[in-house]
KEVO-415707 format. One line per field, with one value per atom (N, C-alpha, C): atom name; chain; x, y, z; residue number from 1; residue in three letters. Coordinates in Angstrom, 1 decimal, always signed. Atoms other than C-alpha are relative to their C-alpha. Last residue first. Layout:
BEGIN
atom <- c(CA ...)
kette <- c(A ...)
east <- c(X ...)
north <- c(Y ...)
up <- c(Z ...)
nr <- c(NUM ...)
rest <- c(ALA ...)
***
This chain:
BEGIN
atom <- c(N CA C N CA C N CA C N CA C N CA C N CA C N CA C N CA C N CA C N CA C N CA C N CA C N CA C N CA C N CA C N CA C N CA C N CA C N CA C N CA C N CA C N CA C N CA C N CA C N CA C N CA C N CA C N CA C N CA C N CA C N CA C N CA C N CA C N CA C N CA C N CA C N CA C N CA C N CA C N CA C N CA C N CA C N CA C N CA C N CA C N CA C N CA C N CA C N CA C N CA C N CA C N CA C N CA C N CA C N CA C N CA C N CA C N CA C N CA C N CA C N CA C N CA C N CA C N CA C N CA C N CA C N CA C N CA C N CA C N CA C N CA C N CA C N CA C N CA C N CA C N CA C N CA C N CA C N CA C N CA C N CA C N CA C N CA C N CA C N CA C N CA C N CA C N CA C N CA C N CA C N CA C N CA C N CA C N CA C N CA C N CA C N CA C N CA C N CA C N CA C N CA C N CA C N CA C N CA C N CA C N CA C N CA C N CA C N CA C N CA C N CA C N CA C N CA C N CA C N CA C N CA C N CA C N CA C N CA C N CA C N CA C N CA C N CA C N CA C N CA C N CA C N CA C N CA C N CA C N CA C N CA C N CA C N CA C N CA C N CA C N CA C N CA C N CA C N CA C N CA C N CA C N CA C N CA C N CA C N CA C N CA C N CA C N CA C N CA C N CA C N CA C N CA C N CA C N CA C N CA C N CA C N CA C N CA C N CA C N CA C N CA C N CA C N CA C N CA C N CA C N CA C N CA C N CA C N CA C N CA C N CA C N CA C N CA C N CA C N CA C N CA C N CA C N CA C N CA C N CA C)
kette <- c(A A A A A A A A A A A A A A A A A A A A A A A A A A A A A A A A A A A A A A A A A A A A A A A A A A A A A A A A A A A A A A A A A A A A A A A A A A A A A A A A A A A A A A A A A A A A A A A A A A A A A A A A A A A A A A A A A A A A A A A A A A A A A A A A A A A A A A A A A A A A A A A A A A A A A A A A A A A A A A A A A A A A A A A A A A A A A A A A A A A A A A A A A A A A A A A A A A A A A A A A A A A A A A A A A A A A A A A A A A A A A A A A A A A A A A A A A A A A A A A A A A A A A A A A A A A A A A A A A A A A A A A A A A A A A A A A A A A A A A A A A A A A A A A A A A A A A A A A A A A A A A A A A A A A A A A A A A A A A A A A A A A A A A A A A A A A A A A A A A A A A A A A A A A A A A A A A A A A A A A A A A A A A A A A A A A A A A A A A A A A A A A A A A A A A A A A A A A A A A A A A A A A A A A A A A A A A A A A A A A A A A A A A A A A A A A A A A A A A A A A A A A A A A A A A A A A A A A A A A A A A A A A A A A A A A A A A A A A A A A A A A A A A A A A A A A A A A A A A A A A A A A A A A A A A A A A A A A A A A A A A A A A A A A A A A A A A A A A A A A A)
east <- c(+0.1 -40.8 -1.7 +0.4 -41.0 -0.6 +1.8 -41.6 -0.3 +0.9 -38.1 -1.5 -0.1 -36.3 -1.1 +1.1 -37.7 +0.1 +1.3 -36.4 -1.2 +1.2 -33.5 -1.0 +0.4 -33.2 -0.3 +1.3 -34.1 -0.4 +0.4 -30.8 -1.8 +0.4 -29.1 -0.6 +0.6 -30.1 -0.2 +1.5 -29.6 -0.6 +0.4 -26.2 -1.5 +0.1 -25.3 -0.9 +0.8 -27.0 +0.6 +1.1 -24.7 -1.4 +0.3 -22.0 -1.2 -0.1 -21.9 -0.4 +1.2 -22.7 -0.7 +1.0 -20.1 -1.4 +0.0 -17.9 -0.4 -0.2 -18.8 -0.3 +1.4 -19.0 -0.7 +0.7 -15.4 -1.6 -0.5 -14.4 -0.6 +0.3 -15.9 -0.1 +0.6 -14.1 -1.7 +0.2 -11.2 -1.6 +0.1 -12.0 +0.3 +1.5 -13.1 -0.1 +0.3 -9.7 -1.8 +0.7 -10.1 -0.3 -1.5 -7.8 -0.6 -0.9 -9.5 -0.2 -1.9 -9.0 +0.0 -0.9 -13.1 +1.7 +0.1 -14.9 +0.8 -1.1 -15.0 -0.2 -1.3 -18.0 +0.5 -0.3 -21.3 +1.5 -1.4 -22.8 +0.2 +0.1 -27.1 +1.9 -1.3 -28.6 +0.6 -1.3 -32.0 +1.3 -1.0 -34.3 +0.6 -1.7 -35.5 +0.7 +0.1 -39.4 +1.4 +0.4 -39.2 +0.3 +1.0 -41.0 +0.5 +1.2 -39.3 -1.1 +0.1 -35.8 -1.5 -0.1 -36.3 +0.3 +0.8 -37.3 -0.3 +1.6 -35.3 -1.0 -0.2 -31.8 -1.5 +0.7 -33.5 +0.4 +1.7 -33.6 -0.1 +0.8 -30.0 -1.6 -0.7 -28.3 -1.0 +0.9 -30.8 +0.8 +0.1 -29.5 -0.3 +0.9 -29.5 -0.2 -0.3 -25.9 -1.4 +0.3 -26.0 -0.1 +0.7 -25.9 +0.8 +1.1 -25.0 -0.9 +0.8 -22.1 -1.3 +1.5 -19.8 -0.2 +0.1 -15.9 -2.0 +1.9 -14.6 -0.9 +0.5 -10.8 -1.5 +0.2 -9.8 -0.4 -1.4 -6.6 -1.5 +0.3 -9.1 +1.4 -1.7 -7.5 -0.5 -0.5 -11.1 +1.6 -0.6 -11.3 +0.4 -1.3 -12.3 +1.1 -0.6 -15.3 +1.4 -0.2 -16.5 +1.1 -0.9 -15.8 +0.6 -1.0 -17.9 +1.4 -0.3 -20.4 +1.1 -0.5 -20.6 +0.6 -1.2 -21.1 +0.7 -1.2 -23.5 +1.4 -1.0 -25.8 +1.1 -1.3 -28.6 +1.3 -0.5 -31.7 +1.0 -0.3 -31.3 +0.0 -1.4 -32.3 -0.3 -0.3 -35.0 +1.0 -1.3 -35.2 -0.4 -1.6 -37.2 +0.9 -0.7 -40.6 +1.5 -1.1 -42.8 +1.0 +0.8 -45.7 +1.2 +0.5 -44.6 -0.6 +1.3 -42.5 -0.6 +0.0 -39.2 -1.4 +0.5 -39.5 +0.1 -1.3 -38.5 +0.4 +0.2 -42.5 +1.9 +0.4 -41.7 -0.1 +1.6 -39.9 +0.0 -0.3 -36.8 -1.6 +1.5 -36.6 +0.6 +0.2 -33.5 -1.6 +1.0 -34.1 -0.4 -0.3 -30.8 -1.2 -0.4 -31.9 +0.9 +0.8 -32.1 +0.6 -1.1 -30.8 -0.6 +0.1 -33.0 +0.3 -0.6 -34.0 -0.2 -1.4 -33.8 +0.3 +0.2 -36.3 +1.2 +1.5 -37.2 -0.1 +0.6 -33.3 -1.2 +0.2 -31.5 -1.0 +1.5 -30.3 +0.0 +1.0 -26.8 -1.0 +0.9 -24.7 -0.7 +1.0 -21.5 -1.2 +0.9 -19.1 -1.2 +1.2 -16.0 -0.6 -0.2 -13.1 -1.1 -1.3 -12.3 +0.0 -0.3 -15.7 +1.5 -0.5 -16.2 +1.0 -1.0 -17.5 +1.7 +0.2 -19.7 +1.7 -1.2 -20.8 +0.1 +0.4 -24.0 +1.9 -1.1 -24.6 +0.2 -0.1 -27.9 +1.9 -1.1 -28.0 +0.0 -0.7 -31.5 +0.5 -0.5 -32.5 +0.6 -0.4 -34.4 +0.8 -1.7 -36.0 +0.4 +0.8 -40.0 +2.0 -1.0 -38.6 -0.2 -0.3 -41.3 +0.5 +1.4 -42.6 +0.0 +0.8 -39.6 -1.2 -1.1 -38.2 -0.4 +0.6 -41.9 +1.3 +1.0 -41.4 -0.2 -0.2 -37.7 -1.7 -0.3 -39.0 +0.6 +0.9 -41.7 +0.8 +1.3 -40.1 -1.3 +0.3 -37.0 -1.2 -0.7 -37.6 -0.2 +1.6 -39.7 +0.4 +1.3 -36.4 -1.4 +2.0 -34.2 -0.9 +0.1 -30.4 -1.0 -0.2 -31.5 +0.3 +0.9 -31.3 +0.3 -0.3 -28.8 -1.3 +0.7 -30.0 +1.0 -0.9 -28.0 -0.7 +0.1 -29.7 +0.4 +0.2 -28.5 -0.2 +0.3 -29.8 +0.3 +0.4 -28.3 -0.1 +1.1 -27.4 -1.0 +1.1 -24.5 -1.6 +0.1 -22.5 -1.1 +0.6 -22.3 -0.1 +1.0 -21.4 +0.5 -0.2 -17.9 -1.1 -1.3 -18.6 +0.3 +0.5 -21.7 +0.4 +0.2 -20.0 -1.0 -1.1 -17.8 -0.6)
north <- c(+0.6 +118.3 -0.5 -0.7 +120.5 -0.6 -0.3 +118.2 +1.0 +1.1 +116.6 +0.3 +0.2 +119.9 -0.8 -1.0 +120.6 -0.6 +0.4 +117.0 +1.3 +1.1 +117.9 -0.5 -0.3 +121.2 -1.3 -0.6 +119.7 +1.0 +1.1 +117.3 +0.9 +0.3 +120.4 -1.4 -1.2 +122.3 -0.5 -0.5 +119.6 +0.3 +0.9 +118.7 +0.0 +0.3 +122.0 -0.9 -0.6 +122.2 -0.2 +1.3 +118.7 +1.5 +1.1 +120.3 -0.4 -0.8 +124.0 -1.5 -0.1 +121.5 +0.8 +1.6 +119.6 +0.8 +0.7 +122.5 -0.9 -1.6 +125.1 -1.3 -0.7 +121.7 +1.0 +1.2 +121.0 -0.5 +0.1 +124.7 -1.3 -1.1 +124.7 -0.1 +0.7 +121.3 +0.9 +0.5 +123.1 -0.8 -0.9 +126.4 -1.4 -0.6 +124.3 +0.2 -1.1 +122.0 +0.8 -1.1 +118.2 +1.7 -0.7 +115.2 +1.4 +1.3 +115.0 -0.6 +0.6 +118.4 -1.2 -1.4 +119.1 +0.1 -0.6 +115.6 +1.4 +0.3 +114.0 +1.4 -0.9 +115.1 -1.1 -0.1 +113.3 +0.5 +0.4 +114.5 +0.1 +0.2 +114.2 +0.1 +0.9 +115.0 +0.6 -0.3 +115.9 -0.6 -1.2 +116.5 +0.7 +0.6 +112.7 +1.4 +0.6 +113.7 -0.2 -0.9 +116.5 -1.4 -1.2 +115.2 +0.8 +0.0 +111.8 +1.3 +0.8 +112.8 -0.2 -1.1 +115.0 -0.2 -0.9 +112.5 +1.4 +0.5 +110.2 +0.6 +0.3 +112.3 -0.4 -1.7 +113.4 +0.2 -0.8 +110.0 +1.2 +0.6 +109.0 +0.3 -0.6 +112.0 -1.1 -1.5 +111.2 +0.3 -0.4 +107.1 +1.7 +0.5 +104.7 +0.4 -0.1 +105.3 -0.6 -1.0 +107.0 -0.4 +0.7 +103.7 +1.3 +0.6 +103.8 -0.1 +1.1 +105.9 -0.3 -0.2 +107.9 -1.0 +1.3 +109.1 -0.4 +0.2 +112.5 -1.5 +1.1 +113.0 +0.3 +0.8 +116.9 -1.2 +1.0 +118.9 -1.0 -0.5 +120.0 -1.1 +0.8 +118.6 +1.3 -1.6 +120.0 -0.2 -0.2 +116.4 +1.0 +0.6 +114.6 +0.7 -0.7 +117.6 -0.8 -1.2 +115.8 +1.3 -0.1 +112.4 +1.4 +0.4 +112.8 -0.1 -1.1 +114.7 -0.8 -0.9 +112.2 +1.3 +0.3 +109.2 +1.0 -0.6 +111.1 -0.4 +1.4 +111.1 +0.6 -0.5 +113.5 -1.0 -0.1 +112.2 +0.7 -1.2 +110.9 +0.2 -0.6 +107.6 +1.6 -0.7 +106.4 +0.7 -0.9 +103.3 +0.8 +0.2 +101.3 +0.6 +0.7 +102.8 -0.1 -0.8 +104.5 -0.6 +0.4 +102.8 +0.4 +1.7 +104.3 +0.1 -0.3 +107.5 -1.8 -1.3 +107.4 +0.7 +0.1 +104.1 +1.7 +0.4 +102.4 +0.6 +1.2 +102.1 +0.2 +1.5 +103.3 -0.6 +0.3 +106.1 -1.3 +1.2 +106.7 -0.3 +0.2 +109.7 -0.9 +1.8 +109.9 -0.6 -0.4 +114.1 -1.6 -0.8 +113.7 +0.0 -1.7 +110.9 +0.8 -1.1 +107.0 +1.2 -0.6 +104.7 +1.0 +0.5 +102.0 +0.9 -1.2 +103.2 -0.6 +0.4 +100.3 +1.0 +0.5 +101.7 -0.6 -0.3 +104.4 -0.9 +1.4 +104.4 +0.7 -0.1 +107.4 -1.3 -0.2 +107.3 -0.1 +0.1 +107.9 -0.2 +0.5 +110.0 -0.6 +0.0 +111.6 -1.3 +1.0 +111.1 +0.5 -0.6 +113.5 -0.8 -0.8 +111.6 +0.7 -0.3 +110.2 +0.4 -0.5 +109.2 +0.6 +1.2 +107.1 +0.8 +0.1 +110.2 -0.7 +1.2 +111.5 -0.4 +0.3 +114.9 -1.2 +0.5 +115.9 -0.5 +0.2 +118.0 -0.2 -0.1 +118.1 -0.3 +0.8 +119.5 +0.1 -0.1 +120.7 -0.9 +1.5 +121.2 +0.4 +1.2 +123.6 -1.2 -0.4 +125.1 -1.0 +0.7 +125.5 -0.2 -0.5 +127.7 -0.2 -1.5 +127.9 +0.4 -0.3 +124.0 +1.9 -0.2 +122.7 +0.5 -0.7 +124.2 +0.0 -1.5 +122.9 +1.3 -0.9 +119.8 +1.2 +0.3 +119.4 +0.4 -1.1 +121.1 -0.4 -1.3 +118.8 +1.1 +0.0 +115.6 +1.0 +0.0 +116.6 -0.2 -1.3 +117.8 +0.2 -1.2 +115.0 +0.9 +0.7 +112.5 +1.2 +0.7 +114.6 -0.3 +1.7 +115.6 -0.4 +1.0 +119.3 -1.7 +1.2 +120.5 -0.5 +1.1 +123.7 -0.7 +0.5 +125.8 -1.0 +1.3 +127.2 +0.2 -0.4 +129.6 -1.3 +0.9 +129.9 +0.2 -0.8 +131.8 -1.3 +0.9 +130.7 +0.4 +0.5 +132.9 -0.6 -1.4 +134.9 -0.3 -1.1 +131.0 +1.7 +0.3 +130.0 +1.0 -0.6 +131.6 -1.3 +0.2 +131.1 +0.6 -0.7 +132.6 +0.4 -1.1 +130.4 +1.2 +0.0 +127.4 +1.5 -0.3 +128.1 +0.2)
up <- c(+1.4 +36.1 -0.1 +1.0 +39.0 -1.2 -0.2 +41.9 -1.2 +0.5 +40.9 +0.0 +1.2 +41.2 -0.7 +0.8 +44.5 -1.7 +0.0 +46.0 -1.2 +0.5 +44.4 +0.0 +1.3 +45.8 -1.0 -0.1 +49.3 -2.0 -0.2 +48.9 +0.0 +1.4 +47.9 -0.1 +0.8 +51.5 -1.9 -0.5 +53.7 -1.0 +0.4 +52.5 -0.3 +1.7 +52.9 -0.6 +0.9 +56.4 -1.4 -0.2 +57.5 -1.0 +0.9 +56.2 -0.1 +0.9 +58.3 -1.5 +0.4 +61.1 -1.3 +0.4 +60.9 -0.1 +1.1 +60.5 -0.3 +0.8 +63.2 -1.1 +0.0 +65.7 -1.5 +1.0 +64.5 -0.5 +1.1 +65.4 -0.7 +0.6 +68.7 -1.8 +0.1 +69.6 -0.5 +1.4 +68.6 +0.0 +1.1 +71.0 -1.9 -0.2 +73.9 -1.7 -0.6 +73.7 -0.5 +0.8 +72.5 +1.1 +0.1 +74.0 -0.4 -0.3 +76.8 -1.1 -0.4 +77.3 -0.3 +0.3 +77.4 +0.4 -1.0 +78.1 -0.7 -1.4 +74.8 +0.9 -0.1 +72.0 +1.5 -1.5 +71.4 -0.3 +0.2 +68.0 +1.3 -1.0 +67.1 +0.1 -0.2 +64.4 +1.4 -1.2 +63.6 -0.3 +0.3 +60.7 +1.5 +0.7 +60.9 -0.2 +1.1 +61.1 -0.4 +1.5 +62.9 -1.2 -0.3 +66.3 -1.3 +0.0 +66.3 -0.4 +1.0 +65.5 -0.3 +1.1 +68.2 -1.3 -0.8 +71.3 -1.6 +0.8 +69.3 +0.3 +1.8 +69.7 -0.3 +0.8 +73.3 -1.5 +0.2 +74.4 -0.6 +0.7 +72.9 -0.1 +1.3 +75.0 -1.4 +0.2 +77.9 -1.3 -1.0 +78.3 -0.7 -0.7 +75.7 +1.4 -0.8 +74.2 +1.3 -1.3 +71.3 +1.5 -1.2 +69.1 +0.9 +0.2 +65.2 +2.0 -1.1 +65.6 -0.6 -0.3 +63.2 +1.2 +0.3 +63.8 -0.4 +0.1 +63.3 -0.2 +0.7 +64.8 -0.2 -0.5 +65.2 -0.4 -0.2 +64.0 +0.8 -1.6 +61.4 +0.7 -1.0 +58.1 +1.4 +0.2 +55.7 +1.1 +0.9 +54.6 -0.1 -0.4 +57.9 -1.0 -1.1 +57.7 +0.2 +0.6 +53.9 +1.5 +1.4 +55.1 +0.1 -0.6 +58.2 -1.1 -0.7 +56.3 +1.0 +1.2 +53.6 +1.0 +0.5 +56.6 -1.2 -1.0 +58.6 -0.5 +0.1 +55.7 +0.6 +0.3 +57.3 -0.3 +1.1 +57.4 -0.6 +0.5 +60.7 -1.6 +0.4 +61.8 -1.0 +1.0 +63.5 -0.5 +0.3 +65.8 -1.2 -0.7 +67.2 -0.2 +0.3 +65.7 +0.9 +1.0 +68.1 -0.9 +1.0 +70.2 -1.1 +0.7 +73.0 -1.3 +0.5 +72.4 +0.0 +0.1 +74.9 -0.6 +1.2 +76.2 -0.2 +0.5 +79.1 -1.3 +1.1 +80.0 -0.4 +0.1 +83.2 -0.5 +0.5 +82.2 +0.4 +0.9 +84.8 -0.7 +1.1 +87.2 -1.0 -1.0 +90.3 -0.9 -1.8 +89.4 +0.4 -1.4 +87.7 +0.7 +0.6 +85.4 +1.2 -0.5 +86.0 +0.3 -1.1 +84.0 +0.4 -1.3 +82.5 +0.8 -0.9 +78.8 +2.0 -0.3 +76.5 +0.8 -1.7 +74.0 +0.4 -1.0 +71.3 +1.3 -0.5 +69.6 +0.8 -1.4 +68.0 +0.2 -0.6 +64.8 +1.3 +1.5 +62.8 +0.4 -0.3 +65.5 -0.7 +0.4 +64.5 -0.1 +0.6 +66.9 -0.4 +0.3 +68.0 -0.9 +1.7 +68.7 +0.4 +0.2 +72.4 -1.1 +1.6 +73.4 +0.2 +0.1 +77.1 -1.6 -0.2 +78.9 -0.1 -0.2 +76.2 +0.9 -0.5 +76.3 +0.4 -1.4 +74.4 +0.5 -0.8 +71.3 +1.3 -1.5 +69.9 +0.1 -0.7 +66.3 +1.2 -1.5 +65.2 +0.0 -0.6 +61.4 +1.9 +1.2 +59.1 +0.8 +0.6 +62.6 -1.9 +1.3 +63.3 -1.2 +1.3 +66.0 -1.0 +0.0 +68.7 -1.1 +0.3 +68.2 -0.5 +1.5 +67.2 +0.0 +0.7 +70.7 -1.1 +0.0 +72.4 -1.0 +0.3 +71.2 +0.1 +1.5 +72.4 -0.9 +0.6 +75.8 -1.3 +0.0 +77.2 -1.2 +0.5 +76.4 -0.3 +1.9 +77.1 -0.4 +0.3 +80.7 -1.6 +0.9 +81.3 -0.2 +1.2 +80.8 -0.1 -0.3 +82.7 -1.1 -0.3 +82.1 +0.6 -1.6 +81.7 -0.5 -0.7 +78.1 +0.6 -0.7 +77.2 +1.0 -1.2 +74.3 +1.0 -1.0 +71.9 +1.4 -1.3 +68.8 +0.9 -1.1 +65.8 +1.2 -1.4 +62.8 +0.8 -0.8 +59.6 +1.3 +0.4 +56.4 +1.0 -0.6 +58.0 -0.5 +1.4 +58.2 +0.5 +1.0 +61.9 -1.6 +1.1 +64.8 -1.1 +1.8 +66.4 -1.3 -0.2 +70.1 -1.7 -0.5 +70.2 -0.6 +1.2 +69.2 -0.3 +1.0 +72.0 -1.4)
nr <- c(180 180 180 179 179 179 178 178 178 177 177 177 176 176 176 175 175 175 174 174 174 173 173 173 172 172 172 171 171 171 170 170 170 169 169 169 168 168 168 167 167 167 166 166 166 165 165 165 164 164 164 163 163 163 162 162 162 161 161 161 160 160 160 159 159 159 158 158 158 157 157 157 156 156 156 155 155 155 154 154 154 153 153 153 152 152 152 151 151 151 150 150 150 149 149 149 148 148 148 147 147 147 146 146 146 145 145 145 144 144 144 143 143 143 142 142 142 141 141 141 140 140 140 139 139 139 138 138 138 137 137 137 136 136 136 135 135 135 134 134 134 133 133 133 132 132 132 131 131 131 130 130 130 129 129 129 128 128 128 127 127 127 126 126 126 125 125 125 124 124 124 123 123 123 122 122 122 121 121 121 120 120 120 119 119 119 118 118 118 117 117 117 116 116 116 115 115 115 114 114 114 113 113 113 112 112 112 111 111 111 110 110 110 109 109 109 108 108 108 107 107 107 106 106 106 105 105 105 104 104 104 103 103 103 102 102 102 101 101 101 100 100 100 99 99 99 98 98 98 97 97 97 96 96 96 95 95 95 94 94 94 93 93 93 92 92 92 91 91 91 90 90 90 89 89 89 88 88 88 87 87 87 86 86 86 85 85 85 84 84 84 83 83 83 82 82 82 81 81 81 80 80 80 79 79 79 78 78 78 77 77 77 76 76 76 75 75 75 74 74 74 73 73 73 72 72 72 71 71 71 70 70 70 69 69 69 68 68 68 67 67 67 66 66 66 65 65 65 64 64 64 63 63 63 62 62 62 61 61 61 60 60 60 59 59 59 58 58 58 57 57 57 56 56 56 55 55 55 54 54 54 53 53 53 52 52 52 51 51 51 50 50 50 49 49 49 48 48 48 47 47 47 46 46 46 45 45 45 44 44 44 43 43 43 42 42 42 41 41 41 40 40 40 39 39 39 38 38 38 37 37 37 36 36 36 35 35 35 34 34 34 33 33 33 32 32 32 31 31 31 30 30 30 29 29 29 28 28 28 27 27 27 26 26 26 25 25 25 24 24 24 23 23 23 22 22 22 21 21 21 20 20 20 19 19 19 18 18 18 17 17 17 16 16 16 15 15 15 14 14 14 13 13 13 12 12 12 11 11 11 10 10 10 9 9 9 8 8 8 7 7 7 6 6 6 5 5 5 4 4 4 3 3 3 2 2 2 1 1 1)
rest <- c(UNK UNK UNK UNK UNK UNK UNK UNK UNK UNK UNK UNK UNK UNK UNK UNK UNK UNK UNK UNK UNK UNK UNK UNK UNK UNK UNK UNK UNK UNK UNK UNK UNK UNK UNK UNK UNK UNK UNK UNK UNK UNK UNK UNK UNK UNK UNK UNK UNK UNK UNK UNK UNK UNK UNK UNK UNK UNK UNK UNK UNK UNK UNK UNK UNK UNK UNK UNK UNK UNK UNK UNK UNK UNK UNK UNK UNK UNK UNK UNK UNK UNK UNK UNK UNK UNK UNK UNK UNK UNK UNK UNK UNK UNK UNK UNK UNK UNK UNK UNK UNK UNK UNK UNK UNK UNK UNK UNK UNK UNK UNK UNK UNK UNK UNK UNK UNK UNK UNK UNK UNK UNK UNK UNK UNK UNK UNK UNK UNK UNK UNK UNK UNK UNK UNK UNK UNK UNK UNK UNK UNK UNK UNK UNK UNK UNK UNK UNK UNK UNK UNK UNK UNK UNK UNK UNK UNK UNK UNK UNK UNK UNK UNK UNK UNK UNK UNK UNK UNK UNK UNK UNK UNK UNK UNK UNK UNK UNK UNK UNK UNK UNK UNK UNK UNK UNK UNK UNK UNK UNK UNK UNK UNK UNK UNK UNK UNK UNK UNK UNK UNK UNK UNK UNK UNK UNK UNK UNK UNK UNK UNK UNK UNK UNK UNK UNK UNK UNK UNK UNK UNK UNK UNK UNK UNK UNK UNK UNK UNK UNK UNK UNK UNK UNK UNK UNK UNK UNK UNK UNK UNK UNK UNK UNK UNK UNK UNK UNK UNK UNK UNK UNK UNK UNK UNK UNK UNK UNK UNK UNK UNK UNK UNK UNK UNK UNK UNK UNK UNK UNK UNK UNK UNK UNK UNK UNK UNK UNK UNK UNK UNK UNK UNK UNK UNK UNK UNK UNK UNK UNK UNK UNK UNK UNK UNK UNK UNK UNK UNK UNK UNK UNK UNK UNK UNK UNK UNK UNK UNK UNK UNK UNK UNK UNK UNK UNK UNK UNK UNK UNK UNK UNK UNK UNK UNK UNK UNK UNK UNK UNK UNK UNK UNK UNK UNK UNK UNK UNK UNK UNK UNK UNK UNK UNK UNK UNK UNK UNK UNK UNK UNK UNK UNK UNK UNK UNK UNK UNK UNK UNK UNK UNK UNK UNK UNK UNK UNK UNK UNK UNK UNK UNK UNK UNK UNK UNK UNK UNK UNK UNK UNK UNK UNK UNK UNK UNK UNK UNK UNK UNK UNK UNK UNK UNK UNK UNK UNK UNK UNK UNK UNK UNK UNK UNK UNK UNK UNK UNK UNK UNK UNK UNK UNK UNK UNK UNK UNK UNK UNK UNK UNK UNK UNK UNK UNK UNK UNK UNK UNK UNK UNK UNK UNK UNK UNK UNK UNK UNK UNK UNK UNK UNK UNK UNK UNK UNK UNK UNK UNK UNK UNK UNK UNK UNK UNK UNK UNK UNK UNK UNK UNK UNK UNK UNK UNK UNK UNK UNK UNK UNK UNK UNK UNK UNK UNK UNK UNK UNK UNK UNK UNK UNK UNK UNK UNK UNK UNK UNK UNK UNK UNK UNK UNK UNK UNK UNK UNK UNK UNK UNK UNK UNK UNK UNK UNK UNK UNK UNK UNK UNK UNK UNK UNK UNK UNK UNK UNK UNK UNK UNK UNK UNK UNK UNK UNK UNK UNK UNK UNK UNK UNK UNK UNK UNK UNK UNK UNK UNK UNK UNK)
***
């Protein structure tokens, strides 16, 4: 859907879909930032418990038990050993939750601290990890339940239209300050 909508004419997007498998992500998140060298990657994952749309605030490195589609589980439990516990996004999911609750979409926008600990959480840290925090992460409701294709489209469109703003004058400050 988000496809369909596009994005501002500034921002090239491209939409991948990542297998539910632990070596999957591990191979292909690297290799995505490795191809694209992107200003930010949003995962979008389907959650079957969610009932708003949830913006993600870090992803977690352990506590992984459940095992994938191909019946696969890391041994160590772990997404990067050695890796801090948690990294969070540098994206303040709370201004961009605001800022999208304020354009009157008809959808809810809630945050989270805790993805979940299964492939949607690994591949948040998995890519968190690899750009240095220039990810985010949003689980969505099943499709109908309450959110159609085309609004859940639309909320997508505008969180992520935020989250680059944010991006972008958070990067002119940093420039600013390297001037002086």
């Amino acid at each position: 859907e988000l496809e369909k909508l596009g994005l501002r004419e500034d921002v090239d997007l491209h939409v991948y879909e990542v297998p539910v498998e632990y070596q999957t992500v591990q191979r292909l998140i690297p290799a995505l930032w490795k191809k694209h060298s992107p200003q930010l990657v949003v995962h979008v994952g389907v959650s079957g418990m969610a009932t708003t749309v949830t913006l993600e605030k870090c992803g977690h490195n352990v506590g992984y038990k459940g095992l994938d589609n191909c019946r696969f589980c890391p041994g160590s439990q772990c997404c990067v050993e050695g890796g801090p516990e948690c990294i969070d996004s540098i994206i303040d999911m709370d201004t961009v939750c605001k800022r999208v609750s304020a354009l009157g979409l008809d959808v809810t926008v809630t945050i989270s601290k805790d993805a979940g600990r299964y492939l949607c959480d690994f591949t948040y840290y998995t890519s968190l990890y690899q750009s240095r925090g220039r990810s985010a992460f949003v689980h969505v409701p099943p499709l109908g339940k309450p959110y159609s294709a085309e609004q859940l489209g639309r909320a997508l469109q505008a969180i992520i239209e935020e989250m680059l703003d944010l991006l972008e004058h958070s990067e002119d400050k940093i420039n600013c300050q390297h001037e002086h």
